[in-house]
N, C-alpha and C positions, 0 to 999 in steps of 0.2 A: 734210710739207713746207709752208712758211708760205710760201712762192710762189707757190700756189695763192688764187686769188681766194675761192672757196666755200669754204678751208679758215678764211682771216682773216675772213672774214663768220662761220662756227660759230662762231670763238673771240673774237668781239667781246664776247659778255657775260661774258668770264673773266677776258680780259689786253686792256688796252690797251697802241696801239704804237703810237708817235707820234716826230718828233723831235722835239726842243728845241733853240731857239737862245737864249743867254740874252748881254745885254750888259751890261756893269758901267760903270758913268764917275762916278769916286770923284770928279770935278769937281762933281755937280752936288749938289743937294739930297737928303736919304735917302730920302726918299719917290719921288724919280725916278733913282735911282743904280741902279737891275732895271730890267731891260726883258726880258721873254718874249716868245717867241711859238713854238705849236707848229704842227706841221703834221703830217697824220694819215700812217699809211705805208701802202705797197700791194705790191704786186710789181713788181718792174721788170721793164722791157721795152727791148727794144732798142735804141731811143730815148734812154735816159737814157744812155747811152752813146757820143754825140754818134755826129757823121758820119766819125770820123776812124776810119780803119781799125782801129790796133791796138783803137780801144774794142767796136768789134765783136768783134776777138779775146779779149779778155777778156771778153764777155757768152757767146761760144760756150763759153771754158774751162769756165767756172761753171754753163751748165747742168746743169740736174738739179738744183742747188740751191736753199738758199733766199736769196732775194738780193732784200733788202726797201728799197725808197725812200721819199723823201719824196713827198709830192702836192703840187706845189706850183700845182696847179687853180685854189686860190682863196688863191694870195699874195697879199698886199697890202703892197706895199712902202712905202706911205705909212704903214702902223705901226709901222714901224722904223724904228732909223736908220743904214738899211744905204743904201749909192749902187747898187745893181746886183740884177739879181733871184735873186744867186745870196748864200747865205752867206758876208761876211769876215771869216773869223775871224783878230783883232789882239792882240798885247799877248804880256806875261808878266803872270806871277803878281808882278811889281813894278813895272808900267804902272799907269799914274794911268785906261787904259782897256782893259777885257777882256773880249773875249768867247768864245765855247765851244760847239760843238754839240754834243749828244748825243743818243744813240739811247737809248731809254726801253721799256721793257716791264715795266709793273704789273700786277698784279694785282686784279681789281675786287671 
């Protein structure tokens, strides 16, 4: 189970697990048209699932699983160009602006 904190510590030098937020803006120059940034993942905990009841009901469903977050411990919202500290993700695939999160799991 990768919900387990000591299990993602063993398998840190095998797989990394991160998210990625990546934004496109076909407006600007191509050397600044990417913007990344990742954020490392942990387990989640009751908390990320605000204060609103039903998120608690969904945190209890899914126990026993594995149900892995972002950390966003050390966001820095001033590296992006997001307005909020949360991911917005905008656009299609035929906006002049796109961005996209993903959940990532490589292989080291």
């Amino acid at each position: 189970m990768l919900d387990k904190p000591e299990i993602l510590a063993k398998l840190r030098p095998y797989i990394r697990i991160v998210y990625r937020y990546t934004d496109i803006d076909w407006n600007v120059k191509p050397s600044g048209m990417f913007k990344q940034q990742e954020l490392p993942a942990r387990a989640c905990t009751l908390e990320d699932f605000g204060t609103h009841p039903e998120g608690a009901k969904v945190y209890k469903e899914w126990n026993g699983y594995s149900m892995i977050c972002p950390d966003f411990t050390n966001f820095d919202i001033k590296k992006t160009r997001l307005d909020s500290q949360t991911w917005l993700l905008r656009g299609s695939m035929s906006s002049f602006r796109i961005s996209r999160g993903e959940f990532v799991i490589e292989r080291c």
